[in-house]
N, C-alpha and C positions, 0 to 999 in steps of 0.2 A: 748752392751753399747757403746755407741759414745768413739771416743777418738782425741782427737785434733792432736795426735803425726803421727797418720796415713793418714796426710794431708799433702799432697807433690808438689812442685812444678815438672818440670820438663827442663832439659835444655840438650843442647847438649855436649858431649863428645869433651875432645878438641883435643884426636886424630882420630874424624870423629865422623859423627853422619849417616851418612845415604850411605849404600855398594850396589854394585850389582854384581851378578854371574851372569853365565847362566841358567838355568835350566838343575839338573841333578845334582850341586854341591850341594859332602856334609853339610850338615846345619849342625849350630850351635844347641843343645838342654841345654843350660844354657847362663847365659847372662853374662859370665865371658870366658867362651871356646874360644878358639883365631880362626879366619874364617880363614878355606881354602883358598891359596894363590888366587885362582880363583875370590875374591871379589874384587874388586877395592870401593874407597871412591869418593863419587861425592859431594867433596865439600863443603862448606858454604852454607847454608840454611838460608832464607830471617828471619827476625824476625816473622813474622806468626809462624814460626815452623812447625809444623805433626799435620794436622784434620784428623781423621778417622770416617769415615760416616758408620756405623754397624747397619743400623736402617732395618727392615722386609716391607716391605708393603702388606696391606692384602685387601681381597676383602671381601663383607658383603653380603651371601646367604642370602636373603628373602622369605618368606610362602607368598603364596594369602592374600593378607590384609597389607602386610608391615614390618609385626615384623623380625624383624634380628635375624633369627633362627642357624646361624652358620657365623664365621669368619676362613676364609680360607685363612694363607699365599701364596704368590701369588710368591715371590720373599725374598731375603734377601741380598742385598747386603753389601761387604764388602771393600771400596772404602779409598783408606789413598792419600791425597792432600797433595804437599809441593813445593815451588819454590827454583829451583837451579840456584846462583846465580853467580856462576866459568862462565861467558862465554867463556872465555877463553880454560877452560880445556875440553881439549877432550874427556875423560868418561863421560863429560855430555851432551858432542852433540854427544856423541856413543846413549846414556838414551835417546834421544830429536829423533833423525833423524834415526838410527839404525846404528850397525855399520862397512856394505858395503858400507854406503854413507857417512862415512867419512875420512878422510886419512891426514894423517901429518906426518912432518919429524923434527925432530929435529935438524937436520944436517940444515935443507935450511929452520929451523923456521916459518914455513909452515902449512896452517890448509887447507883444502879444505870441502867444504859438500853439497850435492847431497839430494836437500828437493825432496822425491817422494813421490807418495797415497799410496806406497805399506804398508800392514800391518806390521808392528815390531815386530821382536821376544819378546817371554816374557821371563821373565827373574825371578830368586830368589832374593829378599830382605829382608836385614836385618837396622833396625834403633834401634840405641841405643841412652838411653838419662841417664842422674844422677838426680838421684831423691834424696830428701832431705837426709841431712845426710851421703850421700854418698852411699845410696843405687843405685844400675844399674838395668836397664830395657832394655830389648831387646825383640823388635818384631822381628818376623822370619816371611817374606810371602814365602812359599814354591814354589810358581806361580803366577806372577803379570805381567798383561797386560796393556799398557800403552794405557787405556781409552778416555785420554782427555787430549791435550794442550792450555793453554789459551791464549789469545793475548798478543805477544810479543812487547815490547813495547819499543824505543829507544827513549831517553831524556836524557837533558846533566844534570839534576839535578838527577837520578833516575837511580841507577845499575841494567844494562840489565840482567834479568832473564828468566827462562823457569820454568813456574809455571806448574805441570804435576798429574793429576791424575791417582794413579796404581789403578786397578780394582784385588783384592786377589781371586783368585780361585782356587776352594778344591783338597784337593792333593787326595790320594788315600784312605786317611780315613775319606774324605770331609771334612778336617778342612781347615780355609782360611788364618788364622795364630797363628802364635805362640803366647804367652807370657813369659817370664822368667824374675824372680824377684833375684838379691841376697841382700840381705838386709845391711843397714851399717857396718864397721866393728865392731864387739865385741856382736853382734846383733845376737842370732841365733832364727829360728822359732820354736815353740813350742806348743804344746795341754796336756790338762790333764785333764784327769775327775775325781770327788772328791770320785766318788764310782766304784769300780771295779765288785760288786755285790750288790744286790739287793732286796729287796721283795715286793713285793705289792697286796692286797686283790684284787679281782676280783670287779670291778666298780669304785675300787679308783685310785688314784694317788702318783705320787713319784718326785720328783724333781730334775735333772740331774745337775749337774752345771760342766760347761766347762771352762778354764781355758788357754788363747790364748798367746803365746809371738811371736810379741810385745801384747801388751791389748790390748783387746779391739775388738780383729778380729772376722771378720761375722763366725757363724759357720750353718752348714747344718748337719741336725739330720737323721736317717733313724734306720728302725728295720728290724730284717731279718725273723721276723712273725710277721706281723697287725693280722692276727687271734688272738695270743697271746695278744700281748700287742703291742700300737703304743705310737709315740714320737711329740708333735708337735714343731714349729718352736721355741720355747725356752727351749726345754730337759723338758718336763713335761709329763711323762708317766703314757700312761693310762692303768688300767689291763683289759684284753677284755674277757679272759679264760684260764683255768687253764695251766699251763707248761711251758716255758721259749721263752723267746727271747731273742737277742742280741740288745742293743740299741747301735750304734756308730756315733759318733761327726767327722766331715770333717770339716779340715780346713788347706788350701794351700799344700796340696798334704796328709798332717799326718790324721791320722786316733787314735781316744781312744775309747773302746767298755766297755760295762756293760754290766754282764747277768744278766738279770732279771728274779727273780721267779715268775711267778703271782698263788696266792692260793684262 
């Protein structure tokens, strides 16, 4: 069931919205967990804000004759876009240039920076933003390569930024990044199913009903025997042959199970 409540803007953190480590530093795994000193903050970020490009591209195998007998992922990439717009600060022209080619003194107020072809290290990022209500969202990219810089542009109406594409690449369990949600305060997440057990004739039906806090949340069904008995995408189970399964409801990390008899 739709619900309007889980429709959220998203904006930046006012103390930082977008960090970077080296690769190798402990990550954050909740969106509340404080970063390892190792993160620095880069700054004000242009009103655009964070595009993430997560789209696959596929290629379409054809039979003799034409018909598109198979679609084959070819690619997936996982590309997050933002312009930083500190020119000033040095973590961002460490982010922009790398950081052997840049050097500054505080003492003599001093920036220097060394543009070379060489490749840049890649580096861990974390971008957090507040979501309605108060809820926080933290991406984590465990490994991000700095893809793409777009043309920099200086004009006396228009704050010089370094608009940068990270390209996210899979860690060692190939994920490209994280998500971590805590919800408003006084808000906790919740699942519940109306039936703990069950029974149903062999050919018929039964009807699960899940039960989401906040309302309203997508949920994903699964059975731990389709021989038995399977579940489709609205908890409606069906009995296939005699003996039991487990039906269970997923939803943002909780798990609620029914066993079902089928007779």
């Amino acid at each position: 069931m739709s619900n309007a409540s889980n429709v959220s803007t998203g904006k930046p953190k006012v103390s930082g919205a977008i960090y970077r480590a080296p690769v190798g530093t402990t990550l954050p795994t909740s969106a509340s967990a404080a970063l390892a000193g190792a993160f620095y903050e880069l700054g004000y970020v242009s009103e655009d804000g964070v595009k993430n490009s997560n789209e696959p591209s596929t290629e379409n195998i054809k039979a003799w004759g034409g018909a598109v007998v198979l679609v084959v992922q070819t690619e997936k990439k996982d590309e997050w876009t933002f312009k930083l717009i500190e020119s000033l600060n040095p973590n961002v022209l460490e982010t922009v240039y790398g950081a052997s080619n840049v050097n500054y003194s505080v003492v003599n107020g001093t920036i220097s920076v060394s543009a070379k072809p060489d490749q840049l290290e890649d580096a861990s990022y974390v971008i957090d933003t507040v979501m309605k209500g108060g809820a926080l969202k933290r991406v984590v990219i465990p490994k991000g390569s700095l893809s793409n810089l777009a043309e920099i542009v200086y004009k006396d109406n228009e704050a010089i930024g370094y608009e940068i594409t990270v390209s996210a690449l899979p860690d060692s369990s190939g994920v490209t990044h994280y998500e971590y949600i805590v919800l408003p305060s006084g808000v906790s997440a919740g699942l519940t199913l109306d039936k703990s057990t069950a029974s149903v004739a062999h050919g018929s039906t039964t009807q699960l009903t899940a039960t989401t806090t906040p309302a309203g949340g997508h949920i994903l069904w699964g059975t731990s025997d389709p021989s038995k008995a399977t579940v489709d995408a609205s908890g409606l189970v069906t009995g296939v042959a005699a003996g039991q399964a487990v039906i269970t409801a997923y939803f943002g990390g909780l798990t609620a199970s029914c066993t079902v008899t089928v007779t």
